[in-house]
N, C-alpha and C positions, 0 to 999 in steps of 0.2 A: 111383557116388555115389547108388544107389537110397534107402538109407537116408538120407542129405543130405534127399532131395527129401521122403520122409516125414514127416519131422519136421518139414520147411518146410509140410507141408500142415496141420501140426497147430497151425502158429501164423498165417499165412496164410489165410484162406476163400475159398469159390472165388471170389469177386466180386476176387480180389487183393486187398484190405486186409485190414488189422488195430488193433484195440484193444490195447493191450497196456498193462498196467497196471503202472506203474514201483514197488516195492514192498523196493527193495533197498540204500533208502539210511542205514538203520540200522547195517550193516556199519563204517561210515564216520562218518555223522552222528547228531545225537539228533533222534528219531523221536519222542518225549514231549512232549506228552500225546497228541498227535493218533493215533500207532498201538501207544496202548497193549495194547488188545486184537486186532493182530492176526490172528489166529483168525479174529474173528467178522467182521473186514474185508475179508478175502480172500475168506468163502462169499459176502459178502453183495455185491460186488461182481464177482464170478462168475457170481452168479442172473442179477446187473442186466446184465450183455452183456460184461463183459472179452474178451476172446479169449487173451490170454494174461498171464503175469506175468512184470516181473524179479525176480527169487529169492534171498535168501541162501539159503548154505547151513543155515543155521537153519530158517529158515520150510520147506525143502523137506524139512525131516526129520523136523520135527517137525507141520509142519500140512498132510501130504502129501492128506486127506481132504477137508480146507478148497477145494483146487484144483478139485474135481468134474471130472476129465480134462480141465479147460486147459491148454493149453501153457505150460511152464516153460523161461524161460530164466534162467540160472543165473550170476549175478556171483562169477566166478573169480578175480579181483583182489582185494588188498586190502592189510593190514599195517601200515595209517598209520590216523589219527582227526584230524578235525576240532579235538583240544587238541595235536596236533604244531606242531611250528614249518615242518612243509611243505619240508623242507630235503631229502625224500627221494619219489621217485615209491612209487607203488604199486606190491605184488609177486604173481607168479602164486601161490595161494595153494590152490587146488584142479586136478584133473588132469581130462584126457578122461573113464578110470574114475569118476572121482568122480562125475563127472555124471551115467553111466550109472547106477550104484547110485541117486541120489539121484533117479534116475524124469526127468531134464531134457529137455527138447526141441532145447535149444540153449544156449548159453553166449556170456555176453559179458564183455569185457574193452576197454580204452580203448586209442584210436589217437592222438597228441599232437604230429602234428609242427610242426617250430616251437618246441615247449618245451623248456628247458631239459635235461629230463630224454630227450629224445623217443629215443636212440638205443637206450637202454634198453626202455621203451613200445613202443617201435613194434618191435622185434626180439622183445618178450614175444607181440604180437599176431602175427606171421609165424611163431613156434614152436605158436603155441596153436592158430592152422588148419592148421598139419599137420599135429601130431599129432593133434588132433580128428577131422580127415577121414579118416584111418587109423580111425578109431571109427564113423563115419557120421553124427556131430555137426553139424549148422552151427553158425556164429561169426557174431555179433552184435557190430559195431565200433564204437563210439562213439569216434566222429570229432571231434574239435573243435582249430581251427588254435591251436598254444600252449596248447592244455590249459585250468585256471582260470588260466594269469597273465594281470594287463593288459598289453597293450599295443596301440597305436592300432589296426594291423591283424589285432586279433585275430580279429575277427568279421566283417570286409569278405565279401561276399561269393564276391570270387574265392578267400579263402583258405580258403572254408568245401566250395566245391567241390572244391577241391584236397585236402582231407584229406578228403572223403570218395570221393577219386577213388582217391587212395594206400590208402585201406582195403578197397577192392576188389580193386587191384593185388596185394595182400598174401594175398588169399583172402576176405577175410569175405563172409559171405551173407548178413545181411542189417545196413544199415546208419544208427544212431542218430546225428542232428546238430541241431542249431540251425537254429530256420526262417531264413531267407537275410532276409529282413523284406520282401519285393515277390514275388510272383508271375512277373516277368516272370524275374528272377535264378533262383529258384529252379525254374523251369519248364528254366533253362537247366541249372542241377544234376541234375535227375531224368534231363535228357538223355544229362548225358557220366557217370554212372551206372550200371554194367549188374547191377544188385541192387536188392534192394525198399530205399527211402528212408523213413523214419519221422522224424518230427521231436519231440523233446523238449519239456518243460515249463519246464526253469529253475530258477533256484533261490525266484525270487522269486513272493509270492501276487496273480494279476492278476485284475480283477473276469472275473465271467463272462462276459459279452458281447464282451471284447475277446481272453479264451483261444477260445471259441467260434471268432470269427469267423477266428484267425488256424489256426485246424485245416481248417476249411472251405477258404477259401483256399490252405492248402496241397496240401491234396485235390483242390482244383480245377486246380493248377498239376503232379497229378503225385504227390506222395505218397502209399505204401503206405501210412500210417494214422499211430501217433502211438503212442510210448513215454511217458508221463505219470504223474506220482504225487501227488508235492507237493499240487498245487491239487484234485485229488481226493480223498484221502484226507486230507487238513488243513481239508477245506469241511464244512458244520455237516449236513449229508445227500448220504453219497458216492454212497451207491449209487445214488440219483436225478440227480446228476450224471453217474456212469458210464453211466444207461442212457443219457440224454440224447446222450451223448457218441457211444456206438454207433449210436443211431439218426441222427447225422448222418455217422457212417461207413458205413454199410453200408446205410443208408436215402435216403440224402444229402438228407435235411430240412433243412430252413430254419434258421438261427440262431436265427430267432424263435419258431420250434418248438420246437426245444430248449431255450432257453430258457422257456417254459412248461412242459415236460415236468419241468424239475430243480424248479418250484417247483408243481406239481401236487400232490393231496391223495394220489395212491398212483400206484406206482411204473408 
């Protein structure tokens, strides 16, 4: 697994966290106006401290110079859009190979159990870390209990560990979830966890001080860093965001520091 571990250093720093700049929901959703250009969003929050991105395969093909040697992980999932009627999971859509040609560091794909769909899902995520590991790929799980459906115990705590317990079980290395919403919960998820935890942004746009405070917090409870996009690249100055962001991952500055730093006159 020499090659696993490599590639894990390339998205990983040695402090153990990571930045990693969620960039891959165009695949799926509309991304307009906010990343219409991006090109010039990818370099420019690359300058400002990303440490890695998630990927289509578009953007890794075509704006492979944009990345300045960040680590890419690569959404290999796909098939459906946000105008479907959602009657169907999403399908493995690019291979191990693919990733390699297309320069990736890793690859991700969704872990669903509980949904509807989940036997499918979750059997697409147990094929796609072995034949990845046969490549020296790591797999990136985005975990979430039932997937986008409601229902009451979608996001309780215990079911948030549990699927990112079963996405380790399954092989992934390193693993995307929903923050647990308390520290002491989620302090207990990092525990029964044996892979770096990164916790997502959402779908929805939350003021700054309260995305801040809830990365901090999870940083503090245990979290390898934070998978994010939305609220950075949708905010009226990303890249001053993103740095902000990295300096309280790897700097672990204040909220109230970063918060000044996103609204400073230069970056």
């Amino acid at each position: 697994m020499a090659n696993v571990t490599q590639r894990m250093n390339h998205i990983l720093q040695p402090d153990g966290k990571t930045f990693i700049m969620a960039m891959d929901h165009g695949a799926n959703f509309n991304v307009l106006p906010a990343m219409k250009d991006p090109k010039s969003l990818i370099r420019d929050v690359a300058i400002a401290g990303a440490d890695a991105f998630l990927s289509t395969v578009g953007m890794a093909d075509k704006f492979a110079d944009s990345f300045l040697g960040k680590g890419i992980i690569l959404r290999i999932d796909g098939g459906v859009s946000y105008l479907g009627d959602r009657s169907k999971p999403m399908q493995i859509v690019a291979t191990a190979e693919d990733a390699l040609r297309l320069g990736a560091d890793s690859v991700i794909t969704m872990g669903f159990p509980g949904s509807v769909f989940e036997n499918e899902v979750l059997s697409n995520l147990s094929r796609v870390v072995l034949d990845c590991h046969k490549w020296g790929i790591p797999v990136t799980a985005e975990t979430l209990p039932r997937g986008f459906e409601k229902a009451e115990d979608s996001r309780t705590p215990e079911n948030i560990t549990f699927a990112c317990r079963q996405g380790v079980e399954l092989g992934a290395d390193i693993i995307k979830t929903e923050y647990t919403g308390d520290q002491d919960s989620f302090h207990e998820l990092v525990e029964s966890v044996y892979a770096p935890v990164v916790i997502l942004g959402g779908s929805k746009k939350v003021p700054e001080e309260q995305l801040l405070q809830e990365i901090k917090d999870a940083l503090d409870a245990g979290a390898a860093g934070i998978a994010m996009g939305r609220n950075i690249w949708g905010h009226e100055a990303p890249a001053k965001y993103a740095s902000a962001i990295a300096k309280l991952i790897h700097e672990g500055c204040s909220v109230d520091a970063a918060l000044k730093e996103i609204h400073s006159k230069t970056i």
